[in-house]
VOFILUM-661570 format. One record per residue: x, y, z of N, C-alpha, C in turn. Coordinates in pm, whole numbers, plus 50000, padded with zeros to 5 digits. Layout:
N
R  n_px  n_py  n_pz ca_px ca_py ca_pz  c_px  c_py  c_pz
R     X     Y     Z     X     Y     Z     X     Y     Z
...
END
This chain:
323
R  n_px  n_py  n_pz ca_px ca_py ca_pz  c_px  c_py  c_pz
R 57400 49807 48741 57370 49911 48839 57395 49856 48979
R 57488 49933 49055 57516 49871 49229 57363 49934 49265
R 57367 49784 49328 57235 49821 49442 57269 49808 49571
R 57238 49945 49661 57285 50044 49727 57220 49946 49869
R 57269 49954 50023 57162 49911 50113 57029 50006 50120
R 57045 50117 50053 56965 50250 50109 56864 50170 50018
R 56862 50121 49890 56752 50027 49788 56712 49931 49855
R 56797 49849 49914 56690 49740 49982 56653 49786 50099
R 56669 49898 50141 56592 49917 50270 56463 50001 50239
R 56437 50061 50146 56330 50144 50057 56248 50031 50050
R 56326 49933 49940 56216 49782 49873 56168 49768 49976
R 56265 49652 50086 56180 49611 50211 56103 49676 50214
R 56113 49777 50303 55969 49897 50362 55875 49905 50303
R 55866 49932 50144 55765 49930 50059 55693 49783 50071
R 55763 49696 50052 55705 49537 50054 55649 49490 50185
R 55684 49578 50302 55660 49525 50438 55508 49586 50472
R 55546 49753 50391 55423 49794 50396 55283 49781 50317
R 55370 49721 50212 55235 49659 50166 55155 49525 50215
R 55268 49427 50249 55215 49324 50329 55122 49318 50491
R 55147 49480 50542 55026 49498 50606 54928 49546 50602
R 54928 49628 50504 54822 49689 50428 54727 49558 50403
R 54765 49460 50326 54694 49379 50299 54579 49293 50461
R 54711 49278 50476 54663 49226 50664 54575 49289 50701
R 54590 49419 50725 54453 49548 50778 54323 49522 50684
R 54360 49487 50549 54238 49477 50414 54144 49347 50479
R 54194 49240 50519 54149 49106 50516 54119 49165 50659
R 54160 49200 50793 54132 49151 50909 53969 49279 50918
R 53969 49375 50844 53899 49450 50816 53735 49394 50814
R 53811 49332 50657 53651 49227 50602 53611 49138 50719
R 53674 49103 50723 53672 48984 50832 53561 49029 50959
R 53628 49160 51043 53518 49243 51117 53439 49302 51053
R 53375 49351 50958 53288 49372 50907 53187 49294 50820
R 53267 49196 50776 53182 49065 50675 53200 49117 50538
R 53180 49246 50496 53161 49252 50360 53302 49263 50304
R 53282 49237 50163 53384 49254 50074 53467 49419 50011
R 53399 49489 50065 53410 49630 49988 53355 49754 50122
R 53490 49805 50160 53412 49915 50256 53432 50044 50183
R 53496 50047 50052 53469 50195 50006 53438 50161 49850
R 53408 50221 49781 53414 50234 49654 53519 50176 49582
R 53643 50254 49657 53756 50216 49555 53849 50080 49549
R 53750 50052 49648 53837 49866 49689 53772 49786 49580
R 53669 49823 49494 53595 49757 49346 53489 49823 49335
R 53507 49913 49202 53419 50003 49186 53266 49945 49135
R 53306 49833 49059 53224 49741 48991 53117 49712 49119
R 53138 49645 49209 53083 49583 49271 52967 49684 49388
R 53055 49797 49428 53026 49876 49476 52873 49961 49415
R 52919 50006 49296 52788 50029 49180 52677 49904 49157
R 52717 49784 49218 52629 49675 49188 52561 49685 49355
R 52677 49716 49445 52586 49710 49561 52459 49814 49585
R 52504 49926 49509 52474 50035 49586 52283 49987 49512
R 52316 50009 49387 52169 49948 49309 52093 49840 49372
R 52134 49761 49401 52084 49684 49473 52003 49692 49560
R 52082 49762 49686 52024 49829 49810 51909 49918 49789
R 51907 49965 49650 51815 50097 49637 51694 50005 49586
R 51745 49867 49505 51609 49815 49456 51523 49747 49552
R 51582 49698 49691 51533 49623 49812 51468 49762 49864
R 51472 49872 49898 51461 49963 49970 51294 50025 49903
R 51305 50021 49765 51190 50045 49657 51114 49930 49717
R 51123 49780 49733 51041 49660 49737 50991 49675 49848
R 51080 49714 49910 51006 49718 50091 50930 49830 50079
R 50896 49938 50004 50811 50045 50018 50689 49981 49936
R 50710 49869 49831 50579 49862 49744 50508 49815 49875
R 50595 49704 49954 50535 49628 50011 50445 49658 50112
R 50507 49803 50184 50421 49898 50259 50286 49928 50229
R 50306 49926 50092 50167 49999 49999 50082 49893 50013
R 50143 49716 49944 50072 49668 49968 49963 49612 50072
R 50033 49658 50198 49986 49585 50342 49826 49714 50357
R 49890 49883 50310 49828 49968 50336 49708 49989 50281
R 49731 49868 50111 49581 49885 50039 49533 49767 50084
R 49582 49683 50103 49498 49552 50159 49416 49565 50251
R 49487 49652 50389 49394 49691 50471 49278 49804 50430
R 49281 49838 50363 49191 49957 50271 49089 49846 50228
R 49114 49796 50178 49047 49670 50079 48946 49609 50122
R 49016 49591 50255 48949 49478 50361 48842 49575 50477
R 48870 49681 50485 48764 49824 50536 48635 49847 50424
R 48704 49826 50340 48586 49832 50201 48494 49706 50159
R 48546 49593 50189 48448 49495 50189 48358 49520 50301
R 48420 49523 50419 48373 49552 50529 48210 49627 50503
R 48273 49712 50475 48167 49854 50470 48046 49757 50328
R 48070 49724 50236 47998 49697 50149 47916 49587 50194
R 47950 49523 50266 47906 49411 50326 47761 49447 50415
R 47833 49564 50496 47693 49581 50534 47568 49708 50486
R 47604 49708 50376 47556 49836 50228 47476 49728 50251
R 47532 49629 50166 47464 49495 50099 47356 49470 50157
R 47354 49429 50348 47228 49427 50431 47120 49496 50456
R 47193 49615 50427 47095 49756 50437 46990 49811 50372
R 47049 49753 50207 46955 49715 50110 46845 49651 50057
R 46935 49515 50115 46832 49367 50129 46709 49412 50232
R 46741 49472 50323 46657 49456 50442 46559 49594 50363
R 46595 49699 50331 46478 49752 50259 46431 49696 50142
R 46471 49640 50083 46408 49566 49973 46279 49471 50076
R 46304 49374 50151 46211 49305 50242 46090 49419 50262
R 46149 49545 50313 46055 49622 50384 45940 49700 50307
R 46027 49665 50147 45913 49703 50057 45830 49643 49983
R 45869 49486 49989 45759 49391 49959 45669 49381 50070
R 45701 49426 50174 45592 49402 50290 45523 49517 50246
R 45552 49638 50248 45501 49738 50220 45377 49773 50090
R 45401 49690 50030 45331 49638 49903 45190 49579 49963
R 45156 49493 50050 45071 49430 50117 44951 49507 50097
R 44844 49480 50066 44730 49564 50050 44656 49538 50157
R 44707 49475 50254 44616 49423 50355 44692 49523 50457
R 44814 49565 50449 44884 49664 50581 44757 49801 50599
R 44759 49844 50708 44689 49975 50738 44794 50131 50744
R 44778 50205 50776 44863 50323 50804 44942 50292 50880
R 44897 50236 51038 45007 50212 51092 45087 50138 51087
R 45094 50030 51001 45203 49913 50978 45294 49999 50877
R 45219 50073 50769 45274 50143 50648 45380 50241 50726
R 45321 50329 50826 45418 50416 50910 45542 50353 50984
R 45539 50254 51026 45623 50129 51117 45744 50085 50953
R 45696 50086 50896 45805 50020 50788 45844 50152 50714
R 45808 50250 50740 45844 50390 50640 45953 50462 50761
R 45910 50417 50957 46060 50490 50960 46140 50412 50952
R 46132 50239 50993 46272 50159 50968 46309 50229 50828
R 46274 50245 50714 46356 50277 50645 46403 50395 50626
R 46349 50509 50697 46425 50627 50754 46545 50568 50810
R 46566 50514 50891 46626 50460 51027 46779 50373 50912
R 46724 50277 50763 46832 50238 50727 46866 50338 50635
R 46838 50500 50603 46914 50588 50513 47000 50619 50622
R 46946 50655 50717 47101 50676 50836 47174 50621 50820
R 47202 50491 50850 47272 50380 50855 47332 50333 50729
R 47284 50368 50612 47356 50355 50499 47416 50490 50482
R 47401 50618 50551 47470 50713 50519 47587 50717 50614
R 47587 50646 50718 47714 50631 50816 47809 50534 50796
R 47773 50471 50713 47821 50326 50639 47916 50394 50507
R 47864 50478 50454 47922 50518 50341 48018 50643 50376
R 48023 50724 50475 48136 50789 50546 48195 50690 50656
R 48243 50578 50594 48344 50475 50724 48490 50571 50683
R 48544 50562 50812 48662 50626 50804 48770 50496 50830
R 48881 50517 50723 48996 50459 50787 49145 50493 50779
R 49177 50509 50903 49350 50541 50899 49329 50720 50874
R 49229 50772 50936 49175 50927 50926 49119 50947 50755
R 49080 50858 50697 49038 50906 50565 48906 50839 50546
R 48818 50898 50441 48721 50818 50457 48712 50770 50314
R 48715 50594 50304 48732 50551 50188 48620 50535 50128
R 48496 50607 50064 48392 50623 49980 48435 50759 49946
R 48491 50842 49994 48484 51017 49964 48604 50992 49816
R 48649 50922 49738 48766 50948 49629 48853 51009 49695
R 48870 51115 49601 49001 51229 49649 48962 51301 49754
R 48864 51318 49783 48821 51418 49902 48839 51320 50011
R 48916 51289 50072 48912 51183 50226 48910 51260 50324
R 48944 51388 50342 48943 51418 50473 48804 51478 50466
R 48712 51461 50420 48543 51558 50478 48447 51388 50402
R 48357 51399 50507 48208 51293 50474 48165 51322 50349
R 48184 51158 50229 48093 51235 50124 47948 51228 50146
R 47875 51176 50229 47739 51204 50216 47720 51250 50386
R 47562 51332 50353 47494 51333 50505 47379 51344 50457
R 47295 51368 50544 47125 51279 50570 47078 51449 50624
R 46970 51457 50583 46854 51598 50616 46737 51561 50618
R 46661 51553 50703 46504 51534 50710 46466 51662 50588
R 46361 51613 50521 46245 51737 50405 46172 51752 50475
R 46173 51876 50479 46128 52031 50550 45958 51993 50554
R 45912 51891 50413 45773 51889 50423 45710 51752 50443
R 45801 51650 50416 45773 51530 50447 45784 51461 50579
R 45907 51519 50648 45997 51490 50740 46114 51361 50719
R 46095 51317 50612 46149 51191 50535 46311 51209 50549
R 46379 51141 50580 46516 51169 50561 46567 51141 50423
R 46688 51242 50382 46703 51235 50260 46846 51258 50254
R 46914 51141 50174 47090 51115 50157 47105 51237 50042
R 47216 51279 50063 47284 51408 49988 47446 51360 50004
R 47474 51441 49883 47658 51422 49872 47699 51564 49929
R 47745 51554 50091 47830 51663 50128 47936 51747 50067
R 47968 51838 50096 48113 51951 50028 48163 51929 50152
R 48300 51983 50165 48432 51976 50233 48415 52033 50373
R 48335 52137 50376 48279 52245 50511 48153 52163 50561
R 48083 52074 50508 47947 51969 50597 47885 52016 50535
R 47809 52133 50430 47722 52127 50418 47660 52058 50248
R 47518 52062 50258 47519 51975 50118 47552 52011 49965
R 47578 51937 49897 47576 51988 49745 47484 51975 49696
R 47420 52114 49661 47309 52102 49642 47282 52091 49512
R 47345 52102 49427 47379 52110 49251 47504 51977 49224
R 47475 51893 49178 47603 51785 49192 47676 51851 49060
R 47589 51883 48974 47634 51903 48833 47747 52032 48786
R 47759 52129 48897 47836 52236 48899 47911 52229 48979
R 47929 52122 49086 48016 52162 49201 48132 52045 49169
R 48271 52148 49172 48410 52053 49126 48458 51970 49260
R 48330 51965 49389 48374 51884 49467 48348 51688 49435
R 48270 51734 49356 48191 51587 49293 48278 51500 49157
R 48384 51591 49111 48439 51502 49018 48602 51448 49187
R 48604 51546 49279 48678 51469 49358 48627 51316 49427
R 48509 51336 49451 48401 51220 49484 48397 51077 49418
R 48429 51175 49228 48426 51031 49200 48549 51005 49115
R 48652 51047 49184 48802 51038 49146 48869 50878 49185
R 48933 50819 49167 48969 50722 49194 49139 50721 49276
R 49161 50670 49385 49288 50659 49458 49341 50572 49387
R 49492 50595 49313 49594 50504 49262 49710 50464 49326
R 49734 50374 49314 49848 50291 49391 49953 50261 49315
R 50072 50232 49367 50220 50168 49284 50250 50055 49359
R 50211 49935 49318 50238 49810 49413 50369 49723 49342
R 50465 49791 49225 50545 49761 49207 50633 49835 49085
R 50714 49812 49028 50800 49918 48959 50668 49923 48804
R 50647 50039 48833 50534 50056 48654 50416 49948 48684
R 50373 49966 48781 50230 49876 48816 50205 49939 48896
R 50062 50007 48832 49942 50060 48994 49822 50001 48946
R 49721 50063 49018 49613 49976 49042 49513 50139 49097
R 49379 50118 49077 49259 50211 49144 49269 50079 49293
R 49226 50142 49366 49175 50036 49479 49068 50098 49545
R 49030 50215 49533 48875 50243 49608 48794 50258 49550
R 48697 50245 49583 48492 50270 49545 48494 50415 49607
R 48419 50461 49494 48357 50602 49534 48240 50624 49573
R 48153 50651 49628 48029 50682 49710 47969 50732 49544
R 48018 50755 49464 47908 50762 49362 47887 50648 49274
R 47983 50573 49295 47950 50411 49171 47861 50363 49284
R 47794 50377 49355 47753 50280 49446 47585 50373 49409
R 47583 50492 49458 47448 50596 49456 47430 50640 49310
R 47501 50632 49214 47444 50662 49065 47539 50561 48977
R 47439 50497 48904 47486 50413 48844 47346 50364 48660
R 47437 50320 48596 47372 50271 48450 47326 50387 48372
R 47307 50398 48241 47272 50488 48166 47120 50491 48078
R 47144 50576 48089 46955 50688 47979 46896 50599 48095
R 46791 50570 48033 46716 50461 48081 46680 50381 48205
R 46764 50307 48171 46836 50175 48321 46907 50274 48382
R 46931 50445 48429 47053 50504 48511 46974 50507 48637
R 47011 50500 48754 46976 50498 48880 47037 50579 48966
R 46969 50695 49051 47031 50741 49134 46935 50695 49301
R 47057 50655 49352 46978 50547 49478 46900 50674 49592
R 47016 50770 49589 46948 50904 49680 46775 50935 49626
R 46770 50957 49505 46626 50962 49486 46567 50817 49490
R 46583 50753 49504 46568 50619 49480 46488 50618 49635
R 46584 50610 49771 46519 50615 49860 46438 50698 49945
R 46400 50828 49853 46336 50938 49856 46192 50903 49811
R 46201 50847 49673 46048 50825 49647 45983 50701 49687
R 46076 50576 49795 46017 50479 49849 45951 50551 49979
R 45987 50567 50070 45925 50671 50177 45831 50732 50136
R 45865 50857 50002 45719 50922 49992 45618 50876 49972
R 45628 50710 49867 45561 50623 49796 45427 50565 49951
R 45531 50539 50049 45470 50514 50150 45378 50562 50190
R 45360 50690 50212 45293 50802 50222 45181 50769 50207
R 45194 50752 50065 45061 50789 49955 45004 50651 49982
R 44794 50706 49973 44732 50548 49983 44765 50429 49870
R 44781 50499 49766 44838 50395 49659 45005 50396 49659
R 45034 50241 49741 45192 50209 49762 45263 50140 49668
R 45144 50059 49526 45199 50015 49456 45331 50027 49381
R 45331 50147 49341 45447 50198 49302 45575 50113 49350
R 45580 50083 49520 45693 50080 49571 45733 49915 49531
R 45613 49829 49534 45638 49721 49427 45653 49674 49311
R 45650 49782 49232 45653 49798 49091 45788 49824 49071
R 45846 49963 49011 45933 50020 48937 46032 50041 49031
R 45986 50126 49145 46094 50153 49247 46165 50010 49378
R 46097 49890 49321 46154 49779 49356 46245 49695 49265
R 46208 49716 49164 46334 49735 48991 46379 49771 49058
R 46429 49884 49059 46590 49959 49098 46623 49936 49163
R 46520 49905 49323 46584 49854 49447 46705 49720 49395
R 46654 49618 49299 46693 49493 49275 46839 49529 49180
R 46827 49625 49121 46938 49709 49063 47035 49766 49102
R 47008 49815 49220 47096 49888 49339 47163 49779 49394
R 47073 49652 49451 47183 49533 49501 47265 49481 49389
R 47187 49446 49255 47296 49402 49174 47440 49474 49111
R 47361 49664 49134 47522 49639 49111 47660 49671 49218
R 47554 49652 49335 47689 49661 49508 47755 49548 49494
R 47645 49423 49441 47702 49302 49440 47806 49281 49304
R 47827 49341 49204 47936 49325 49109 48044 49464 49189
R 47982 49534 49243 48127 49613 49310 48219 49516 49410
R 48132 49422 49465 48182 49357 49566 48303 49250 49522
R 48229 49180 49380 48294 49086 49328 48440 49200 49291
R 48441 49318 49258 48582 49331 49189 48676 49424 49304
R 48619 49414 49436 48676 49466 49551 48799 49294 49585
R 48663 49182 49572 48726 49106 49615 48827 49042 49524
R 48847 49093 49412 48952 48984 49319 49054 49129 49336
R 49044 49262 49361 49128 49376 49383 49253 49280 49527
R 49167 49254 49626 49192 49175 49727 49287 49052 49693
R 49225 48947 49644 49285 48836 49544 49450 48895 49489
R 49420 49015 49383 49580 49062 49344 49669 49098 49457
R 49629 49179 49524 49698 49230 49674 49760 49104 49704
R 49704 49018 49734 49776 48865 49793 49854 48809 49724
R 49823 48810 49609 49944 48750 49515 50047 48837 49482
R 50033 48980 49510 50159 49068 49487 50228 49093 49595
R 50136 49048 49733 50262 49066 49844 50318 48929 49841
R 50306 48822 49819 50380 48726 49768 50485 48719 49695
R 50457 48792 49543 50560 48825 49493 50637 48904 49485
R 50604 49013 49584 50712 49107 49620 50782 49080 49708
R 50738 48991 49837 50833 48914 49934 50932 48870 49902
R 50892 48767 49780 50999 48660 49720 51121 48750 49658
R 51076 48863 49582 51143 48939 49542 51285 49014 49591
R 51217 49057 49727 51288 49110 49847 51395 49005 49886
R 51356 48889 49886 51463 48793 49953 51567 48739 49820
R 51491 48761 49735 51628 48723 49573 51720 48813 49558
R 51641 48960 49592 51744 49079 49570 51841 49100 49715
R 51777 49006 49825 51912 49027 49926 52032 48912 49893
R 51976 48826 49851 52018 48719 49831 52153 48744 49771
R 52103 48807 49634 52222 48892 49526 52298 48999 49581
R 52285 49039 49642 52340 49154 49751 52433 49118 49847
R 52368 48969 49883 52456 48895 49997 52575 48851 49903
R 52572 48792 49811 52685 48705 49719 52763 48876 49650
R 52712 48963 49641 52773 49057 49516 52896 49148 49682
R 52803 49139 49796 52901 49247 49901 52946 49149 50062
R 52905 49040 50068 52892 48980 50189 53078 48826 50151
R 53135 48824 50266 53267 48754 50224 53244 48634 50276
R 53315 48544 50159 53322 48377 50237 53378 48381 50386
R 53360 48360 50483 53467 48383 50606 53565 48260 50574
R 53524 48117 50567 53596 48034 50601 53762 48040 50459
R 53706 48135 50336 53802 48184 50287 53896 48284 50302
R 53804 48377 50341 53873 48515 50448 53976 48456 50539
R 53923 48327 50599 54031 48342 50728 54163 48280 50702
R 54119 48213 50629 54274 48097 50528 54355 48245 50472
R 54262 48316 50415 54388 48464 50292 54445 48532 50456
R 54365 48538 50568 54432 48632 50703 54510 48526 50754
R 54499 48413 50735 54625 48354 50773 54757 48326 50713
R 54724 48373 50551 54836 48377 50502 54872 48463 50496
R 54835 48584 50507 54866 48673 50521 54970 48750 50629
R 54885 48718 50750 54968 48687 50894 55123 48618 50851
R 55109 48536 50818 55237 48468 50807 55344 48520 50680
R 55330 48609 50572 55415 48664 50487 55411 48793 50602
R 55327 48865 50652 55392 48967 50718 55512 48939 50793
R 55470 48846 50881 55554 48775 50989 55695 48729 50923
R 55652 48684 50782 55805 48624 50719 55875 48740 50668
R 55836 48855 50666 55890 49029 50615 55960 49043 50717
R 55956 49077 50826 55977 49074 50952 56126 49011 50963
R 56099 48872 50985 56206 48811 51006 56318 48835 50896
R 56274 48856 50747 56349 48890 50631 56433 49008 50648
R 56383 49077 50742 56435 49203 50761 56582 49248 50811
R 56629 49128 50860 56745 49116 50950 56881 49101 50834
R 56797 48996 50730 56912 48931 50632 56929 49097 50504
R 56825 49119 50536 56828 49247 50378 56914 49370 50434
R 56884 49406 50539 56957 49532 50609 57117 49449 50663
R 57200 49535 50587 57355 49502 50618 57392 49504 50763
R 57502 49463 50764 57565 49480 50914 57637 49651 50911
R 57640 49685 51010 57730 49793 51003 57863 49765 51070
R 57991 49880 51084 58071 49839 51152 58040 49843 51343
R 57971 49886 51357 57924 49906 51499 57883 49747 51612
R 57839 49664 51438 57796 49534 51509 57923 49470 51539
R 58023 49478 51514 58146 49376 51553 58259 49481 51666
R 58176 49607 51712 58258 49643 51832 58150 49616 51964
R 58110 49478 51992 58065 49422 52091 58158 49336 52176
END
């Protein structure tokens, strides 16, 4: 078959144009760093990047979660911490109270401090954080408890609020109370969550038949107990429970703080995580340069040698020898 100049001037062109094509490919990467600016430059890799990116993007959101329950965590010790005092210190106020040697007025002097700590344990147990209040469960945006003086005692008395402030006065019918004692779940990593809050009711009703304790009546009949000339009571049975009520804030406390404990070790290992999966990301889409620049320099130089080739492949015409 004669091969025509009109063929090698096609070839060339085709070969010239591919040899800058290539040039544009490399000087490309080169300004950009990565290996792949579309899909179709390696589909493989591209599908490896894209996953990738989506699994770093997931890690950095657990990790959000994690920072968001930690600080939750750490509001909740907080708050339990000073439950814990509030307790202790009426527990004190009712072995004093016990004293057969106190008169009315010492008995009155230790019956409102402990008016004075149902407040204070009821403001303690609506702590708000980040606009939610972490004792309310599912209900965060309304106080689960508030405080009412009795109409006949004048005694203040803790109640589990509804959503509008006022009290529940029936716990047993009202579907605001299984929100109360609903539990907030978390995703601190792919198919791993976790509860991370206390509900204002594991803390105010707790144990069964028998041994069950509800602390609201609990600090209802220490006050009234006060009252009455015979205070024994308040050293007897209703100082049981008192000792019951701390023991079991103090096992809530212990599993707030090992809740805490995991938090730390999972933002650890989700960090590490984050930096393996860029890592793989970096090697699967990111280019050697000091190899890049050796292929753009050879590159450079077959263009450059097309170029000059160009002179010998394209014929003379007769036009060149009427000079």
């Amino acid at each position: 078959m004669r091969v025509t100049n009109s063929m090698l001037s096609k070839s060339f062109l085709r070969d010239l144009n591919r040899n800058q094509n290539n040039l544009k490919k490399i000087n490309n990467q080169l300004s950009s760093g990565k290996e792949i600016s579309r899909p179709s430059d390696n589909p493989y890799k591209a599908a490896r990047s894209m996953q990738l990116s989506s699994d770093i993007k997931a890690a950095i959101q657990y990790n959000e979660n994690i920072k968001d329950t930690t600080n939750w965590l750490d509001t909740t010790d907080t708050a339990l911490q000073q439950l814990e005092k509030s307790f202790q210190r009426i527990r004190e106020l009712m072995v004093a109270g016990g004293n057969a040697a106190y008169g009315s007025d010492e008995k009155k002097a230790i019956k409102d401090e402990i008016n004075e700590k149902v407040n204070e344990i009821a403001q303690i147990l609506n702590t708000n954080f980040d606009g939610k209040y972490i004792f309310g469960g599912t209900k965060v945006n309304s106080k689960p408890v508030a405080v009412q003086a009795d109409g006949t005692t004048g005694n203040n008395k803790l109640y589990y609020s509804s959503s509008d402030g006022t009290i529940i006065a029936d716990p047993s019918t009202s579907n605001e109370m299984e929100m109360l004692a609903s539990g907030l779940i978390v995703e601190i990593s792919q198919g791993v969550t976790m509860k991370y809050n206390v509900s204002s009711t594991e803390i105010l009703e707790f144990g069964e038949g028998a041994n069950k304790v509800n602390v609201m009546n609990l600090l209802t009949d220490i006050t009234n107990s006060l009252d009455s000339e015979d205070s024994s009571e308040v050293t007897g049975n209703l100082l049981s429970q008192m000792d019951s009520t701390i023991s079991n804030l103090l096992k809530i406390m212990s599993e707030v703080g090992a809740k805490q404990n995991r938090m730390e070790a999972a933002a650890t290992q989700n960090e590490d995580q984050i930096l393996n999966l860029k890592d793989v990301l970096s090697k699967t889409e990111d280019i050697d340069f000091a190899e890049k620049t050796i292929e753009a320099s050879v590159a450079q130089t077959v263009y450059m040698a097309s170029l000059q080739v160009s002179a010998r492949i394209i014929q003379p015409t007769l036009l060149d020898f009427l000079r």
